[in-house]
DSSP file (Angstrom, degrees, kcal/mol; ACC not computed):
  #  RESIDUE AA STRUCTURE BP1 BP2  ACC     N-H-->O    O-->H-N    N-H-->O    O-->H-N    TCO  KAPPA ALPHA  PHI   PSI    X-CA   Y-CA   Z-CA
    1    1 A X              0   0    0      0, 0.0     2,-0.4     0, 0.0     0, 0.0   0.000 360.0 360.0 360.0  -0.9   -7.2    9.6   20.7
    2    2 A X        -     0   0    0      0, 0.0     2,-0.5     0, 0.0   116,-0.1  -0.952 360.0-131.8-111.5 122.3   -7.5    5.8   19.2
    3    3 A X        +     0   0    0     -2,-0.4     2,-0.3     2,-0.0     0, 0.0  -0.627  39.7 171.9  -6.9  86.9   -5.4    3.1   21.1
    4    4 A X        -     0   0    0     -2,-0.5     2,-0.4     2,-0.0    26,-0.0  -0.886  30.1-158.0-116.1 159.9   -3.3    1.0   18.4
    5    5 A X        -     0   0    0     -2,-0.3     2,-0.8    27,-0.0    26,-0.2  -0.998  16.7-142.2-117.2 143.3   -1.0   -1.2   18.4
    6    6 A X  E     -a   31   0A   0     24,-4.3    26,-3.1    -2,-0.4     2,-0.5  -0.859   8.7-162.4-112.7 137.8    1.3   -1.7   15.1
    7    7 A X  E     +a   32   0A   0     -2,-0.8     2,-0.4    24,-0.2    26,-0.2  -0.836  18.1 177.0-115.9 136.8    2.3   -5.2   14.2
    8    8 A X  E     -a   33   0A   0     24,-1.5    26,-1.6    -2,-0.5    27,-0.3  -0.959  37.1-155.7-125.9 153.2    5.3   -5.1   11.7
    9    9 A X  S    S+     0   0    0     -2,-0.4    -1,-0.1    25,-0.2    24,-0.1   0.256  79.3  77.7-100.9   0.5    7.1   -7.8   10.3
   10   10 A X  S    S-     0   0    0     25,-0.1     2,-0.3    24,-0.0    25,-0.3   0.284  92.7 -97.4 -61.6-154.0   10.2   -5.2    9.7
   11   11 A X    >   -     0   0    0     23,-0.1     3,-1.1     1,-0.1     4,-0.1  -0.939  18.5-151.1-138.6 115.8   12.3   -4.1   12.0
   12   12 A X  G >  S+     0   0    0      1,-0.3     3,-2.7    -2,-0.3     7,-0.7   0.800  94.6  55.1 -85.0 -30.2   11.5   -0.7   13.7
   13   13 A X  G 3  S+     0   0    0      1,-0.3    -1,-0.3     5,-0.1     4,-0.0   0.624  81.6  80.5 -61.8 -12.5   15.3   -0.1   14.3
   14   14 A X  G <  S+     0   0    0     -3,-1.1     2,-0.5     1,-0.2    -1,-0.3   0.543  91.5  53.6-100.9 -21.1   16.3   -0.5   11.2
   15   15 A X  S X>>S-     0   0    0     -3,-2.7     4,-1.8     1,-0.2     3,-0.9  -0.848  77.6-143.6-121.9 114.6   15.2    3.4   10.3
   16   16 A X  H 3>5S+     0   0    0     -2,-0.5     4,-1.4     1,-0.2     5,-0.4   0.905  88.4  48.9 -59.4 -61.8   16.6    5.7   12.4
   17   17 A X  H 3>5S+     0   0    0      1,-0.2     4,-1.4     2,-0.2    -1,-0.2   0.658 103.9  57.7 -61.8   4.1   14.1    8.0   12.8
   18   18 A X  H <>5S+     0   0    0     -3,-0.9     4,-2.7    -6,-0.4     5,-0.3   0.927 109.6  48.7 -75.1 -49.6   11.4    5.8   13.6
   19   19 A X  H  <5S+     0   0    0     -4,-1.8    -2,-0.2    -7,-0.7    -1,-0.2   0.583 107.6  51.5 -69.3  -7.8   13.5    4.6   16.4
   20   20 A X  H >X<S+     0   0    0     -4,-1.4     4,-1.0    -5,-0.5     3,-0.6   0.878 114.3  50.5 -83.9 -45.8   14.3    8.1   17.8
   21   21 A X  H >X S+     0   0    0     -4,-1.4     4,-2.1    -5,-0.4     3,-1.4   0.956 104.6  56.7 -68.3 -46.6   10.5    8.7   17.6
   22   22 A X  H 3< S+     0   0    0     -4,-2.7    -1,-0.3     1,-0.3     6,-0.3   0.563 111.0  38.1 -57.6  -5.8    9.5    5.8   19.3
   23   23 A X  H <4 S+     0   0    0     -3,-0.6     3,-0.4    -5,-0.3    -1,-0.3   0.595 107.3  60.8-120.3 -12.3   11.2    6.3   22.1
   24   24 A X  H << S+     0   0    0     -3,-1.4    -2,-0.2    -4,-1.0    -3,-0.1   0.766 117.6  36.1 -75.2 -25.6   10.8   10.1   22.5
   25   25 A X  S  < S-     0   0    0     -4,-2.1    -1,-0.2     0, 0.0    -3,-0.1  -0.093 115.4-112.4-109.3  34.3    6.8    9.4   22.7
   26   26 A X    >   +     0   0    0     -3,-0.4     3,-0.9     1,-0.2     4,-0.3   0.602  63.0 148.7  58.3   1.3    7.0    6.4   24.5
   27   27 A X  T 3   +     0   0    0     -6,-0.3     4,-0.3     1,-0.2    -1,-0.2   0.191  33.1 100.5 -67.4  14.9    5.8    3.9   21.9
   28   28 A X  T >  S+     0   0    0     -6,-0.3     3,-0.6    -2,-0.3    -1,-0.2   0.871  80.4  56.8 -41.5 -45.4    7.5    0.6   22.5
   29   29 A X  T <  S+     0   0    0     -3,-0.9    -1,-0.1     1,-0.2    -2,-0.1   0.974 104.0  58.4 -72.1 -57.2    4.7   -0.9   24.2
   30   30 A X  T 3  S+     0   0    0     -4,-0.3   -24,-4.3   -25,-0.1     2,-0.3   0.427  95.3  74.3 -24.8 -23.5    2.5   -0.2   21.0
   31   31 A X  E <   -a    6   0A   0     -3,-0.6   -24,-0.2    -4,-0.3     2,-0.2  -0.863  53.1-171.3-127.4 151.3    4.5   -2.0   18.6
   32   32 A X  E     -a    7   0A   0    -26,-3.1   -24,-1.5    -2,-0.3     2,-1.0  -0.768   7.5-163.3-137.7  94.4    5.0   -5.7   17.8
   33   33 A X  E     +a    8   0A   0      1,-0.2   -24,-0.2    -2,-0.2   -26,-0.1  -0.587  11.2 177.3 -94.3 109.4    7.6   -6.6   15.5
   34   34 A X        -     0   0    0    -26,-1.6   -25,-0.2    -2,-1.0    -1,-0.2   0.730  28.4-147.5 -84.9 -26.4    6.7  -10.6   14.4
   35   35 A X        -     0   0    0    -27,-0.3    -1,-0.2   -25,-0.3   -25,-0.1  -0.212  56.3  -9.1  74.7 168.0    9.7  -11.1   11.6
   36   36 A X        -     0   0    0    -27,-0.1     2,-0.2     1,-0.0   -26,-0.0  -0.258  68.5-177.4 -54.9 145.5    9.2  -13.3    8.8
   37   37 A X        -     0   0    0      1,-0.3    -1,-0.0     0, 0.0   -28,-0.0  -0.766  31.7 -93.6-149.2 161.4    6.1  -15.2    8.9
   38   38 A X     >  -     0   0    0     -2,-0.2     4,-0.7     1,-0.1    -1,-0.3   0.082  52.0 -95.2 -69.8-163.5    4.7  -18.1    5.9
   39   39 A X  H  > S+     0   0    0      2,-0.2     4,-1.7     1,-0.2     5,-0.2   0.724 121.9  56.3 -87.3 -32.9    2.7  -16.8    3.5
   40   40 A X  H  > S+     0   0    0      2,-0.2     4,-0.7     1,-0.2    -1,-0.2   0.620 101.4  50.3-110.9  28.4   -0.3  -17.7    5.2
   41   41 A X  H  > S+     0   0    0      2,-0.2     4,-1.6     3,-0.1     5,-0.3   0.591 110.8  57.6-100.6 -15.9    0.2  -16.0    8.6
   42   42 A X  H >X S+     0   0    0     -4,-0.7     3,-2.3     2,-0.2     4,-2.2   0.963 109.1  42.4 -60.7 -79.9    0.9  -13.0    6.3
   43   43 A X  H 3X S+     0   0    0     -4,-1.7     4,-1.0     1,-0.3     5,-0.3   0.848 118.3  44.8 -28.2 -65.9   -2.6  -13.4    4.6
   44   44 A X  H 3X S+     0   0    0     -4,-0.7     4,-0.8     1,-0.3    -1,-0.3   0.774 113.3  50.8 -76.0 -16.4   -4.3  -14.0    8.1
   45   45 A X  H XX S+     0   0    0     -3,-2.3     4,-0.9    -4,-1.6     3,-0.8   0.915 115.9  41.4 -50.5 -63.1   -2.1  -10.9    9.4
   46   46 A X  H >< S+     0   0    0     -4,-2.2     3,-2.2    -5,-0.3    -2,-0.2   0.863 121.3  51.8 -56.7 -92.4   -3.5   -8.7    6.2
   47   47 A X  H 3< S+     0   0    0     -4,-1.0    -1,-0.2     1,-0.3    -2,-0.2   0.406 110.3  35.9  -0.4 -48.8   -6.8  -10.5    7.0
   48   48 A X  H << S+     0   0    0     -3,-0.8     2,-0.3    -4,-0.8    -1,-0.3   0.311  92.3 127.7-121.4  10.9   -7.6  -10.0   10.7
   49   49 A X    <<  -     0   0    0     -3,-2.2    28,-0.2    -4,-0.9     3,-0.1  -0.519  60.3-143.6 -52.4 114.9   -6.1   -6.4   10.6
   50   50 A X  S    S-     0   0    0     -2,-0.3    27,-0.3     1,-0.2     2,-0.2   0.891  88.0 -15.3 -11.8 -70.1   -8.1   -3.3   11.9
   51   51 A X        -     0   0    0     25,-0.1     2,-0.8    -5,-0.1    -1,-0.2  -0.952  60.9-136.0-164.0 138.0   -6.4   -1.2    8.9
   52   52 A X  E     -b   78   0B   0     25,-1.3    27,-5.1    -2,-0.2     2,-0.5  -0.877  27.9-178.3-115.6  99.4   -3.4   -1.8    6.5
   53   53 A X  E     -b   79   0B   0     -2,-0.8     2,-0.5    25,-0.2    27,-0.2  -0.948   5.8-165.0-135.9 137.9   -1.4    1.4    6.3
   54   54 A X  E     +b   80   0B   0     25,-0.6    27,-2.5    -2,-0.5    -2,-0.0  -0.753  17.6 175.3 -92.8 107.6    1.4    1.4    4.1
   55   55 A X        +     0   0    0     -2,-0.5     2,-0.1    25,-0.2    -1,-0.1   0.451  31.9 128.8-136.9  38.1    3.8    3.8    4.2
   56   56 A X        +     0   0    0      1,-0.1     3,-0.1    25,-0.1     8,-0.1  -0.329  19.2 169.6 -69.4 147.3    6.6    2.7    1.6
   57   57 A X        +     0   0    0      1,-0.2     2,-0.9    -2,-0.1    28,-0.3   0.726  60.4  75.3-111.0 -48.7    7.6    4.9   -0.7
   58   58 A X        +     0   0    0      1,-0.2    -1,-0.2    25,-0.1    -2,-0.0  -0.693  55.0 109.4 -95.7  62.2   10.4    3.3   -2.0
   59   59 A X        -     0   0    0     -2,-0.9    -1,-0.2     3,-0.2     6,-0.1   0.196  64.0-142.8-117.2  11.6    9.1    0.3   -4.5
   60   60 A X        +     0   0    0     -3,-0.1    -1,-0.1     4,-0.0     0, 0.0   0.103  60.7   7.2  48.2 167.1   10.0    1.7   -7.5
   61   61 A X  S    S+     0   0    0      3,-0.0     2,-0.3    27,-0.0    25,-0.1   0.246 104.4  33.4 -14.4 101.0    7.5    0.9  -10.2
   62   62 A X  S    S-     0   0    0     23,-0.7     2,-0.3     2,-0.0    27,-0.2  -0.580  91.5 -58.6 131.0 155.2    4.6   -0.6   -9.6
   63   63 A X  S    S-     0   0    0     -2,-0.3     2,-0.4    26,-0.2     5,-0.1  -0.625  71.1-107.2 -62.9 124.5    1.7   -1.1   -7.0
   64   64 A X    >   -     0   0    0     -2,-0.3     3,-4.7     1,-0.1     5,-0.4  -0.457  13.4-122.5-106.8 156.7    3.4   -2.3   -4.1
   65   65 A X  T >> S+     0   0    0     -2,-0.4     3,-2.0     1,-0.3     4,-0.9   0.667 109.2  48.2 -30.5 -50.1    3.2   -5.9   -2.8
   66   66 A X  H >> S+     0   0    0      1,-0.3     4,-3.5     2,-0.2     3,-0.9   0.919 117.3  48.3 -62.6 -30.0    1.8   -5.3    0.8
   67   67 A X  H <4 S+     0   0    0     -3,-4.7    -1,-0.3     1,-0.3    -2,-0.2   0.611 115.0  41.0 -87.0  -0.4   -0.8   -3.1   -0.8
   68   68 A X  H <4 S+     0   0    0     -3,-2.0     4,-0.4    -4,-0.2    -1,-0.3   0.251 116.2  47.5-123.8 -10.2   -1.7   -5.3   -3.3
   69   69 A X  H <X S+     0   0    0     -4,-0.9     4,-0.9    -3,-0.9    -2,-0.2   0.756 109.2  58.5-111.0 -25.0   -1.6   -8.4   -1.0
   70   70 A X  T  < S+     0   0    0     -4,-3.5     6,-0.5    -5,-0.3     4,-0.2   0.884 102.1  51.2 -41.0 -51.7   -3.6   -6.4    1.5
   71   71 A X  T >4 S+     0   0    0     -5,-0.3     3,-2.0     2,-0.2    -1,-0.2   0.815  96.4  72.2 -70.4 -26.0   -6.5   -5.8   -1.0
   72   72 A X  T 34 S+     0   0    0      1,-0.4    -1,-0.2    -4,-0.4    -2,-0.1   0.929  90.7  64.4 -60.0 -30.4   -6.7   -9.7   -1.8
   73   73 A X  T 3< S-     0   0    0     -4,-0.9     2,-1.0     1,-0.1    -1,-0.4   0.612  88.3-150.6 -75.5 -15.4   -8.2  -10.1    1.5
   74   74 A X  S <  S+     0   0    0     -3,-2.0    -1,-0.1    -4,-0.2    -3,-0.1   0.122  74.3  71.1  91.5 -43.0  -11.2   -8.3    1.1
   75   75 A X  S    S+     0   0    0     -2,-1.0     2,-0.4    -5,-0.2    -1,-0.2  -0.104  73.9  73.6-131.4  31.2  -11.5   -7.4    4.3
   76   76 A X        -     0   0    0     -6,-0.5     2,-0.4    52,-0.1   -25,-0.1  -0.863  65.2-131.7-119.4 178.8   -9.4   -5.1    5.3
   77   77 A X        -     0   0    0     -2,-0.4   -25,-1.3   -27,-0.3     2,-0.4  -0.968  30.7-150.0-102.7 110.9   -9.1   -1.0    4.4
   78   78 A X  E     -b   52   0B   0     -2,-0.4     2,-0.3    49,-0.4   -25,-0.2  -0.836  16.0-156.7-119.1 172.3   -5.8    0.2    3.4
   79   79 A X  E     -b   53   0B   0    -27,-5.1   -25,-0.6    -2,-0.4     2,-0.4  -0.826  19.0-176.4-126.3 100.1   -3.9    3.4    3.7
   80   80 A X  E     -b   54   0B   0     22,-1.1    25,-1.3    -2,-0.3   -25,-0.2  -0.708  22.5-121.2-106.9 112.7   -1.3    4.0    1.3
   81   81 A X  B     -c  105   0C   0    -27,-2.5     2,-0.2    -2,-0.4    25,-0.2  -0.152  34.2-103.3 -54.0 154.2    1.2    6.7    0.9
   82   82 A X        +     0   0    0     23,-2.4     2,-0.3     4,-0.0    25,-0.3  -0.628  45.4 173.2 -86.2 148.7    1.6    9.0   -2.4
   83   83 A X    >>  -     0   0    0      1,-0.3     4,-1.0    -2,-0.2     3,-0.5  -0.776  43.6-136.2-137.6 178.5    4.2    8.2   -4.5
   84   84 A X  H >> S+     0   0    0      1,-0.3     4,-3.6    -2,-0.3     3,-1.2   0.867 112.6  43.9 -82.2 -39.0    5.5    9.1   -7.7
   85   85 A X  H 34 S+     0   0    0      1,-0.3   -23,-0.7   -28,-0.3    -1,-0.3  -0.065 115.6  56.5 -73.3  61.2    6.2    5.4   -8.8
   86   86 A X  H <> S+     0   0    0     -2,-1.1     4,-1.5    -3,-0.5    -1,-0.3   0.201 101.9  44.8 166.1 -60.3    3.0    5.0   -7.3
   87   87 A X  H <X S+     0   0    0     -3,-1.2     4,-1.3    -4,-1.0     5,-0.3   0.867 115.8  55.6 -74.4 -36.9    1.0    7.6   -9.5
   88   88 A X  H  < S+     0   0    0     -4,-3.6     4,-0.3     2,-0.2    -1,-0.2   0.556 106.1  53.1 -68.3  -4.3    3.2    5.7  -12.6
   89   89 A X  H  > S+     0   0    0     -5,-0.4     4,-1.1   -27,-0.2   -26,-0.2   0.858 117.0  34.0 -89.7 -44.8    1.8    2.5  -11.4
   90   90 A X  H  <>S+     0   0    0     -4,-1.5     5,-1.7     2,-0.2    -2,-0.2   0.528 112.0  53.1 -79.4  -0.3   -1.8    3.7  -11.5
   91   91 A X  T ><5S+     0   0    0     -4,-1.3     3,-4.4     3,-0.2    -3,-0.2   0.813 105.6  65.7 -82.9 -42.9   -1.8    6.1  -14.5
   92   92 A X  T 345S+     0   0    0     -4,-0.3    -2,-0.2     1,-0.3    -1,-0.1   0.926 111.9  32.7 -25.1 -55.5   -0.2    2.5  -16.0
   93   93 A X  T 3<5S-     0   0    0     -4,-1.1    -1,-0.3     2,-0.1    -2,-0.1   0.559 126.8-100.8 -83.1   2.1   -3.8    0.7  -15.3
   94   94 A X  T < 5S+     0   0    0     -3,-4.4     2,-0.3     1,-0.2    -3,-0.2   0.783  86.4 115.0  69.2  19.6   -5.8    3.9  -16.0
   95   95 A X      < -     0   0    0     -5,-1.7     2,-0.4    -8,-0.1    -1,-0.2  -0.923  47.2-156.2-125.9 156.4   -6.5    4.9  -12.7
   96   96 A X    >>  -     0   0    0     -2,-0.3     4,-1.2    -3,-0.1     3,-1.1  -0.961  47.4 -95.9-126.8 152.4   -5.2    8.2  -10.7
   97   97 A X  T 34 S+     0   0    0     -2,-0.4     3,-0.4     1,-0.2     5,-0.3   0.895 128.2  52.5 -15.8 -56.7   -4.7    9.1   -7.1
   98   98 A X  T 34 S+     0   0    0      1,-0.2    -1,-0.2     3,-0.1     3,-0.2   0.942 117.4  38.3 -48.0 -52.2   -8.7   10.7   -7.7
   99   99 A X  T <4 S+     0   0    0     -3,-1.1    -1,-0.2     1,-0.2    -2,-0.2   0.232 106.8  61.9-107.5  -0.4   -9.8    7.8   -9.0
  100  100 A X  S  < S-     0   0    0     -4,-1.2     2,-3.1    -3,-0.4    -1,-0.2  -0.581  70.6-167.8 -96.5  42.4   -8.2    5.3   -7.0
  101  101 A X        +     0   0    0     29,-0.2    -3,-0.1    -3,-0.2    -4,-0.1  -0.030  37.3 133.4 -95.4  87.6   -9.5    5.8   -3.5
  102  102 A X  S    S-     0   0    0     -2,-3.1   -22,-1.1    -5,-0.3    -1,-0.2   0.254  80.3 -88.9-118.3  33.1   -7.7    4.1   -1.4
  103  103 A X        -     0   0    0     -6,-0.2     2,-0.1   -24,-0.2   -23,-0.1   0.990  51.9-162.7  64.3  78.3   -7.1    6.6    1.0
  104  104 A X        -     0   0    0     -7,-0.2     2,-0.4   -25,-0.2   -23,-0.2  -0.304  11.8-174.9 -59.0 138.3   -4.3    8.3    0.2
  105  105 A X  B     -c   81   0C   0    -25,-1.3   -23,-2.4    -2,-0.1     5,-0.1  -0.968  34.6-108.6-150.1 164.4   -1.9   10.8    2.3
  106  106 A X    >   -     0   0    0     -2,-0.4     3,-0.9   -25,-0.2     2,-0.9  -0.316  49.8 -94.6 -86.8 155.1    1.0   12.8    1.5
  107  107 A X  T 3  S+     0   0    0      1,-0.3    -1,-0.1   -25,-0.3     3,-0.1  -0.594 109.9  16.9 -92.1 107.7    4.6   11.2    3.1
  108  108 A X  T 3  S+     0   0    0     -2,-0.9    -1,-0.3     1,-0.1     2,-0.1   0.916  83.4 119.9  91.6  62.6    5.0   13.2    6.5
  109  109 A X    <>  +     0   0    0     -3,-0.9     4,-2.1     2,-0.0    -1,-0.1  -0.606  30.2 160.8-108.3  93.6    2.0   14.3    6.9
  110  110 A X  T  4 S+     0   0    0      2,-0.2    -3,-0.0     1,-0.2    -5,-0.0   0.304  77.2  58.2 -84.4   2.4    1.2   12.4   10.3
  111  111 A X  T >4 S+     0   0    0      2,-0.1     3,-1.1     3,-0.1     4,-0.5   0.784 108.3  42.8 -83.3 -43.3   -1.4   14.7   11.1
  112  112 A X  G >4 S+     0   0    0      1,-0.3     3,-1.0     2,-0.1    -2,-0.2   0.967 118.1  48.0 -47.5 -42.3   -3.4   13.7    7.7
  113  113 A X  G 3< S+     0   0    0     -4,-2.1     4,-0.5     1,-0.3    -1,-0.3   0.325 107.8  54.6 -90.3  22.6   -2.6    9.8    8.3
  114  114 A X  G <> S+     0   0    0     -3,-1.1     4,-0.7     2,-0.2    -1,-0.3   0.242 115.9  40.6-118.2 -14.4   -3.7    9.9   12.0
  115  115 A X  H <> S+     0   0    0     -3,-1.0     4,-0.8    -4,-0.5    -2,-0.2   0.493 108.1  60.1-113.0   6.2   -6.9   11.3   10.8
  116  116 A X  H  > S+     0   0    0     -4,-0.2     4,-2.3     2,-0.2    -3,-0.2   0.627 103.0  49.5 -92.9 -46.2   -7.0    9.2    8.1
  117  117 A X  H  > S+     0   0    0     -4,-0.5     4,-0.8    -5,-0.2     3,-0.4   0.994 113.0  47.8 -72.7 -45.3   -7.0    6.2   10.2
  118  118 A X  H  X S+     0   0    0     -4,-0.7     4,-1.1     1,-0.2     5,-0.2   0.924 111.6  51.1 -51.6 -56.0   -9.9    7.6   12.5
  119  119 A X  H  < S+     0   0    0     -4,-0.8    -1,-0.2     2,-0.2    -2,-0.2   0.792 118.3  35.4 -88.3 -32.4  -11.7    8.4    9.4
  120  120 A X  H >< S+     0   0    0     -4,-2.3     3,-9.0    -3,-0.4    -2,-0.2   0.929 115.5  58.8 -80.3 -83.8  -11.2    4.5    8.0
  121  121 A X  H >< S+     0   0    0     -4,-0.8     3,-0.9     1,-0.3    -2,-0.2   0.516 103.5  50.2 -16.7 -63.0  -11.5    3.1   11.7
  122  122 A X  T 3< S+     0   0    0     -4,-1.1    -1,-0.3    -5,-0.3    -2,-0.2   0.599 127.4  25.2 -47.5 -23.2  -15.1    4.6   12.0
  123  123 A X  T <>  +     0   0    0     -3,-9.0     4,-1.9    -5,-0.2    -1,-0.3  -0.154  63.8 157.7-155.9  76.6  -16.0    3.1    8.7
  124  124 A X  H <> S+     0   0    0     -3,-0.9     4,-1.4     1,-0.2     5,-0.3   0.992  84.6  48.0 -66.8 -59.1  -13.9   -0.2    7.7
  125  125 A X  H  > S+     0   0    0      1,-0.2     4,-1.1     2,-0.2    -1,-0.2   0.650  99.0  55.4 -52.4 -27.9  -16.7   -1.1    5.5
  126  126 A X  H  > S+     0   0    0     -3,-0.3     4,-2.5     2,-0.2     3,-0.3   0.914 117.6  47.0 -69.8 -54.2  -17.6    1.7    3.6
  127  127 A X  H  < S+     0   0    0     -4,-1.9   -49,-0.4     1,-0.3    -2,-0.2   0.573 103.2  51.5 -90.6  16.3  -13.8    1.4    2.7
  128  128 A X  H >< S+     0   0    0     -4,-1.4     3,-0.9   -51,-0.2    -1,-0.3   0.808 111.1  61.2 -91.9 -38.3  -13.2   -2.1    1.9
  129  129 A X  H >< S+     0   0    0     -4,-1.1     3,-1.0    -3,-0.3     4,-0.3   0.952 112.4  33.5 -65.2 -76.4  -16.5   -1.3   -0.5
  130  130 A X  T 3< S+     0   0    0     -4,-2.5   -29,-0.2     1,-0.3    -1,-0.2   0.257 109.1  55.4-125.1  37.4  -14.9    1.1   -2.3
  131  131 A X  T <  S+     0   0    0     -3,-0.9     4,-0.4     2,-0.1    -1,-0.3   0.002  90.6  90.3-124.8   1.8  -11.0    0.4   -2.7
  132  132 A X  S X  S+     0   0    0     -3,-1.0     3,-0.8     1,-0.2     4,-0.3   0.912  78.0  57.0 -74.5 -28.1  -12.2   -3.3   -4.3
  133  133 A X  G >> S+     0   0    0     -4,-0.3     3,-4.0     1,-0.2     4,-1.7   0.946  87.6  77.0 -66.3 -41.2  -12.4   -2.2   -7.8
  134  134 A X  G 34 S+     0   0    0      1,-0.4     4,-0.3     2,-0.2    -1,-0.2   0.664  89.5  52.3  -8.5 -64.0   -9.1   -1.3   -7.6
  135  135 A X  G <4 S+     0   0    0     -3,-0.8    -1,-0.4    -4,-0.4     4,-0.2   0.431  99.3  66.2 -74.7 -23.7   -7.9   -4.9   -7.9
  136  136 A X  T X> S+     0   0    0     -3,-4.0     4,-2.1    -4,-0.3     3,-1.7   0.944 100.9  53.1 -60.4 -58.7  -10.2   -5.4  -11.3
  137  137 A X  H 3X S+     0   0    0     -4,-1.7     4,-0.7     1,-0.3    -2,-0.2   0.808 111.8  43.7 -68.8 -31.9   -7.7   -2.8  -13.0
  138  138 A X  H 34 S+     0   0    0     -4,-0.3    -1,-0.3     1,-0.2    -2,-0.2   0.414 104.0  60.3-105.8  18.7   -4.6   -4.7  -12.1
  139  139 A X  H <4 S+     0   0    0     -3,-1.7    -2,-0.2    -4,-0.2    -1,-0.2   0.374  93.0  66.4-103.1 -26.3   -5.6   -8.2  -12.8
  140  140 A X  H  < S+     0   0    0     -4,-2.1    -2,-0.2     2,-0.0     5,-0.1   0.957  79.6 100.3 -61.6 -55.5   -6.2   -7.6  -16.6
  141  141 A X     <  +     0   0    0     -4,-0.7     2,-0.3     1,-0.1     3,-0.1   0.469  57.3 161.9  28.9 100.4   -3.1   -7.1  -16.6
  142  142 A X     >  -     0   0    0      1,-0.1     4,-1.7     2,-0.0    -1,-0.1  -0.948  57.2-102.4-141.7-158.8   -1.4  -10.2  -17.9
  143  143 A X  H  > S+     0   0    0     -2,-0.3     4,-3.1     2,-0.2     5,-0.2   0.813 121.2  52.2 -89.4 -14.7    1.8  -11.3  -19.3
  144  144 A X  H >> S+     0   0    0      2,-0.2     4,-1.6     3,-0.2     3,-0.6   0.975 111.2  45.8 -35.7 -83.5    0.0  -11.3  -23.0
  145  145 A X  H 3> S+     0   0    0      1,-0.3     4,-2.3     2,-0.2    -1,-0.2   0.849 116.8  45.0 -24.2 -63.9   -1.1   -7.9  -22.5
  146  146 A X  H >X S+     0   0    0     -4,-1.7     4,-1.8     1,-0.3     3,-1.3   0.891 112.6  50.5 -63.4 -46.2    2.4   -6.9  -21.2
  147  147 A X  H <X S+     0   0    0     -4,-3.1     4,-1.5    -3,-0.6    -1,-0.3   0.962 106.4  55.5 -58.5 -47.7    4.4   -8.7  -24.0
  148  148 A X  H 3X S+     0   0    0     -4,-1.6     4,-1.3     2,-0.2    -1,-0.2   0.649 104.5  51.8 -64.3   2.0    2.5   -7.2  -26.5
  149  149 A X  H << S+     0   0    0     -4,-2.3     4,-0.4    -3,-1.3    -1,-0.2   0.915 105.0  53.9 -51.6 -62.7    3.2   -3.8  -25.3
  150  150 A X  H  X S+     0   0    0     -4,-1.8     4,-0.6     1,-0.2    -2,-0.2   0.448 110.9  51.8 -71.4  -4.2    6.7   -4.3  -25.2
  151  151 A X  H  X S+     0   0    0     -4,-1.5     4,-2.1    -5,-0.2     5,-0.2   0.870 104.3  51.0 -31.8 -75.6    6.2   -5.4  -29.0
  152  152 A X  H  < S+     0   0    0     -4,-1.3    -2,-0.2     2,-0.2    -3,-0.1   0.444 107.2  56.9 -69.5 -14.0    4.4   -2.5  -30.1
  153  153 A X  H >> S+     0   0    0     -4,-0.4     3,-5.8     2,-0.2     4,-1.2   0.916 114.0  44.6 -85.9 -74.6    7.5   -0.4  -28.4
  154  154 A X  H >< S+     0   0    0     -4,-0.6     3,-1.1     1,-0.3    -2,-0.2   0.725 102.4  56.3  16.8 -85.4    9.6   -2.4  -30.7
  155  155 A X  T 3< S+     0   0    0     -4,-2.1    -1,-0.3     1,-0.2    -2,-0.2   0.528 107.8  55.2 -69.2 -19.1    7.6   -2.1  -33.5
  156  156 A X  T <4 S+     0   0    0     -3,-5.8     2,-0.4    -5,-0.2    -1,-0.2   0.787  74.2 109.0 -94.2 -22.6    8.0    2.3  -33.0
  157  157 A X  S << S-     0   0    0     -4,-1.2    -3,-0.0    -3,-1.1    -4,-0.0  -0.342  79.4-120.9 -51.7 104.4   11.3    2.2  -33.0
  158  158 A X        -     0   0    0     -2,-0.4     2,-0.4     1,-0.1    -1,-0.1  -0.216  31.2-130.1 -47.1 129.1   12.6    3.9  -36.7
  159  159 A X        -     0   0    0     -3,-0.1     2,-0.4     2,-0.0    -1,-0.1  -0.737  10.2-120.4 -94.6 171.0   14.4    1.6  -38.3
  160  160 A X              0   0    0     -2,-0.4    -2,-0.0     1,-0.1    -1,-0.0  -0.903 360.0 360.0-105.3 124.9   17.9    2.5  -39.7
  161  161 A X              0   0    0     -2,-0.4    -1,-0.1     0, 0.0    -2,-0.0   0.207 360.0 360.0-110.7 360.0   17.8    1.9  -43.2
């Protein structure tokens, strides 16, 4: 029942079944695919955004960029699929899916995320408020920290005598 439009800087064609769907439901009109943009119409994109939903799977390790460059802004709400590298990126920082709430949904479920965005729409602030910490846990981080990890793996290793 909510009216969107999705602004992409992909290419919608590029996955075939997005492109089957979009044209079986009519969706053309709805979507606006801009192409590479600087870095700071990407910021003012992330910025001036409704809602940021993410629904990459596929970044391998780690928190992934859009969702992380989404949260810098402040002011938007995102909505992120679950992933595995994705639960290994936040058990990494000491956070879980639970404990992490940045509004999570399972990958195909497009009845949760379509009620996930009404649920965020209805209340952008309450969830910019409480997906900010988020960004605390992956800015300690640093390259110290992380070389001395990869020390201390080092350092576990039996030597052969």
């Amino acid at each position: 029942g909510i009216e969107l439009t999705v602004v992409t800087t992909g290419k919608v064609e590029n996955v075939e079944f997005d492109s089957e769907y979009i044209k079986e439901n009519s969706l053309a009109d709805h979507i606006t695919e801009i192409g590479t943009i600087s870095q700071r119409d990407l910021f003012a994109l992330y910025a001036y955004s409704a809602v940021v939903v993410l629904t990459t799977f596929i970044e391998g390790y780690g928190m992934s960029g859009q969702c992380l460059e989404a949260l810098l802004t402040k002011r938007t709400p995102v909505i992120h699929v679950k992933s595995y590298g994705m639960e290994e990126s936040l058990a990494s920082v000491g956070l879980s899916f639970e404990t992490a709430p940045l509004n999570w949904v399972e990958l195909d479920d497009f009845q949760g995320l379509a009620e996930k965005i009404s649920i965020v729409l209805n209340d952008r602030e309450g969830h910019i408020k409480k997906q900010q910490h988020i960004l605390d846990y992956y800015k300690a981080i640093t390259w110290k920290s992380t070389a001395k990890n990869y020390f201390n793996l080092f350092q576990e290793i039996p030597s052969k005598s």
